[in-house]
Chimera marker file (.cmm) of the C-alpha trace (Angstrom):
<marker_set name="trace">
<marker id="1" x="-17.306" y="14.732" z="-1.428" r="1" g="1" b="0" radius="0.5"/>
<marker id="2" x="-16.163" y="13.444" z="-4.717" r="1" g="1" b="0" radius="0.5"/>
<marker id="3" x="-13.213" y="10.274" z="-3.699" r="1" g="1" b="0" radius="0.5"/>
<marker id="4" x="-12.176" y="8.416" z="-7.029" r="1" g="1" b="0" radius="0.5"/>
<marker id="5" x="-11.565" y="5.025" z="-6.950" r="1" g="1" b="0" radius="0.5"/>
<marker id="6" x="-8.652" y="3.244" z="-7.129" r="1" g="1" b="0" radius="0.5"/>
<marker id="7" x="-8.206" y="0.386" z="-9.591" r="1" g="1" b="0" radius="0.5"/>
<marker id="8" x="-4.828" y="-0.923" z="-10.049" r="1" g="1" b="0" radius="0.5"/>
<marker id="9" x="-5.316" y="-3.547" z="-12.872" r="1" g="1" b="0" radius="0.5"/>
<marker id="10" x="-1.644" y="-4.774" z="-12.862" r="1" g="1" b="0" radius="0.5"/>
<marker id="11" x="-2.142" y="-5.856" z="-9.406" r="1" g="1" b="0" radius="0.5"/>
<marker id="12" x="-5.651" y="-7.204" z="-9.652" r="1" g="1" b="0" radius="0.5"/>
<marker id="13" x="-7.364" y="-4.632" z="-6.964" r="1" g="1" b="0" radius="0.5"/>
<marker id="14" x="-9.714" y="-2.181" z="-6.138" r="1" g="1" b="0" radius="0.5"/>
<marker id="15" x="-8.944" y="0.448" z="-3.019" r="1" g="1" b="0" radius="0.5"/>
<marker id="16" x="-6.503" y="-2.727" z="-2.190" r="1" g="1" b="0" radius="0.5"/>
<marker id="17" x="-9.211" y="-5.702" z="-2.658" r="1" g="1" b="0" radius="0.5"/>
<marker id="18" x="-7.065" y="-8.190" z="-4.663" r="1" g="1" b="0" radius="0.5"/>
<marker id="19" x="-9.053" y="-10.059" z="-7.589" r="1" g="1" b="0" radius="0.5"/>
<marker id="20" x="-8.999" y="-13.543" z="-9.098" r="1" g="1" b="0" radius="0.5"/>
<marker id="21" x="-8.612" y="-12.216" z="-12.499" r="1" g="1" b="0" radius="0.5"/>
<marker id="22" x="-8.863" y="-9.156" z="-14.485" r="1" g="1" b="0" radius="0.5"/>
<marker id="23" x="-12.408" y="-10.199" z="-15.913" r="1" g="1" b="0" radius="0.5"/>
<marker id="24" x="-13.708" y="-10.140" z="-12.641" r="1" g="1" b="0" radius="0.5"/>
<marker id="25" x="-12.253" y="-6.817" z="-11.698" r="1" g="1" b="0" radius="0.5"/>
<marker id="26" x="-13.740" y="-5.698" z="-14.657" r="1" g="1" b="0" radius="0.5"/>
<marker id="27" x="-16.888" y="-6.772" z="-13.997" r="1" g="1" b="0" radius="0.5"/>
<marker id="28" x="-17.011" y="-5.626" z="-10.390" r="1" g="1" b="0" radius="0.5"/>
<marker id="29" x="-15.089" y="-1.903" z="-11.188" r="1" g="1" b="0" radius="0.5"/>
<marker id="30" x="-18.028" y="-1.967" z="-13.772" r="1" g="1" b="0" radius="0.5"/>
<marker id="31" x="-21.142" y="-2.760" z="-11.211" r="1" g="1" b="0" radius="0.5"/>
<marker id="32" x="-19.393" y="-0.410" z="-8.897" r="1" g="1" b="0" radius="0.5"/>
<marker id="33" x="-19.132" y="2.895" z="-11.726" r="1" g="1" b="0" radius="0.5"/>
<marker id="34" x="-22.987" y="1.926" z="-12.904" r="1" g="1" b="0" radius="0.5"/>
<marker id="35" x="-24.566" y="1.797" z="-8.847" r="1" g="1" b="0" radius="0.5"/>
<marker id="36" x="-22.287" y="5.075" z="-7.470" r="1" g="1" b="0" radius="0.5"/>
<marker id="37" x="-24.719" y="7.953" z="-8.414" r="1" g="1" b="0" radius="0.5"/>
<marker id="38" x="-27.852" y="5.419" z="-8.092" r="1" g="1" b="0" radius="0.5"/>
<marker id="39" x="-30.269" y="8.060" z="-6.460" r="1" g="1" b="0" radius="0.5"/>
<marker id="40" x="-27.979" y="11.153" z="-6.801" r="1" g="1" b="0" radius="0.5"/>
<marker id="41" x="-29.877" y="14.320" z="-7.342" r="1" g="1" b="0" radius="0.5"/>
<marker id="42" x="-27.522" y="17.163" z="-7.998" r="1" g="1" b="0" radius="0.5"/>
<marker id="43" x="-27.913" y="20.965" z="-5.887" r="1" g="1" b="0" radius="0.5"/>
<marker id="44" x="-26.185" y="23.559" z="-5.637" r="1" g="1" b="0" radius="0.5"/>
<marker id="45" x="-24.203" y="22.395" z="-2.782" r="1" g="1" b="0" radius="0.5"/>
<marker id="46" x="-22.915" y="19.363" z="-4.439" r="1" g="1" b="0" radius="0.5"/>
<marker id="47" x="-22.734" y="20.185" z="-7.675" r="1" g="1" b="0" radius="0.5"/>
<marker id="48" x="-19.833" y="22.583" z="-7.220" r="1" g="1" b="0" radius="0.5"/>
<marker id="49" x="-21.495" y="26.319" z="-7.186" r="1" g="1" b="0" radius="0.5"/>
<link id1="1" id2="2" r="1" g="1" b="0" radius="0.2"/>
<link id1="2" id2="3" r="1" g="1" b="0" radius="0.2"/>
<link id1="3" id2="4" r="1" g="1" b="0" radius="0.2"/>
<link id1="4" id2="5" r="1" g="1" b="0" radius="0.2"/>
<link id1="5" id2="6" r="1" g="1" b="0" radius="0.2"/>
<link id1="6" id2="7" r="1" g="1" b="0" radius="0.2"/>
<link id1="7" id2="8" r="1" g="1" b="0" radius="0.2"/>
<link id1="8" id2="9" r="1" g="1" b="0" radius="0.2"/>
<link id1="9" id2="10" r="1" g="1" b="0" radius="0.2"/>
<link id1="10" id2="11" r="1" g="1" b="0" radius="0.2"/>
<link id1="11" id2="12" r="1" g="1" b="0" radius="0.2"/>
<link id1="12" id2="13" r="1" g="1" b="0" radius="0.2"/>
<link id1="13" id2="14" r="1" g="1" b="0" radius="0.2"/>
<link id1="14" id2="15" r="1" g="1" b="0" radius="0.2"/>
<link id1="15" id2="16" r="1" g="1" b="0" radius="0.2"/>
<link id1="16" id2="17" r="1" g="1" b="0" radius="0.2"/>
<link id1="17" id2="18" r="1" g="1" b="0" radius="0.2"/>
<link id1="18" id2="19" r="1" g="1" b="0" radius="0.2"/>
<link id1="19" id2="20" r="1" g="1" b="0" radius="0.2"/>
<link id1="20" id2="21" r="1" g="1" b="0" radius="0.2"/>
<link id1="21" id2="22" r="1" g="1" b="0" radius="0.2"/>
<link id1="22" id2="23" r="1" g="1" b="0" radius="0.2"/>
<link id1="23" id2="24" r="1" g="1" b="0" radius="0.2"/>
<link id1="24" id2="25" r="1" g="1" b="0" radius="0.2"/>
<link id1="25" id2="26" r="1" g="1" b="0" radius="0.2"/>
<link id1="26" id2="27" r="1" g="1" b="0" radius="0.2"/>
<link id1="27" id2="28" r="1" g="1" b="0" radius="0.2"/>
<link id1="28" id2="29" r="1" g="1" b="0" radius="0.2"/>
<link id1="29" id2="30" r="1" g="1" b="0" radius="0.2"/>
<link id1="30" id2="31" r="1" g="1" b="0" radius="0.2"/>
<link id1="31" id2="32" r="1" g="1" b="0" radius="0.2"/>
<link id1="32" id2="33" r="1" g="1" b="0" radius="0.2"/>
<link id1="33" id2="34" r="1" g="1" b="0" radius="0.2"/>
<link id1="34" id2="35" r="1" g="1" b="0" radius="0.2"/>
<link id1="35" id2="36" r="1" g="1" b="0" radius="0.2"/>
<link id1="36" id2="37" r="1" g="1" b="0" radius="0.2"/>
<link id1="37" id2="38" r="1" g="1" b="0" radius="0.2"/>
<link id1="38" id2="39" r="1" g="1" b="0" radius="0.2"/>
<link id1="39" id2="40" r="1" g="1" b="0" radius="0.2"/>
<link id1="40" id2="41" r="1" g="1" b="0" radius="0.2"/>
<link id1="41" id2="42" r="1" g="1" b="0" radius="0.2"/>
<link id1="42" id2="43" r="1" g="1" b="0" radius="0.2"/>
<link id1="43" id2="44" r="1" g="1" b="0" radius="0.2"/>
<link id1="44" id2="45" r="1" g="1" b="0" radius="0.2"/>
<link id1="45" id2="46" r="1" g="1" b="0" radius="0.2"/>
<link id1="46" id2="47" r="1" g="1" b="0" radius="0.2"/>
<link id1="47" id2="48" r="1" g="1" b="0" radius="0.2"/>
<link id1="48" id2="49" r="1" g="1" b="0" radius="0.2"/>
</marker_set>
């Protein structure tokens, strides 16, 4: 089940983690996006049909 995740960058957070600073939100919202399907082989089931 697909759950998107929440990045607020006028508060500095992600899902409610507060950051230093909005490079290092950026950073870690980036290493986050690149790592979530690591190993993700799509089906039926989970693809949607």
């Amino acid at each position: 089940m697909y759950k998107p995740t929440e990045i607020d960058g006028t508060n500095l957070t992600i899902t409610g983690v507060r950051f230093p600073a909005l490079d290092t939100l950026d950073r870690t919202a980036d290493a986050i996006g690149s790592n979530m399907f690591r190993g993700f082989l799509a089906d039926a089931e989970n693809a949607g049909q």
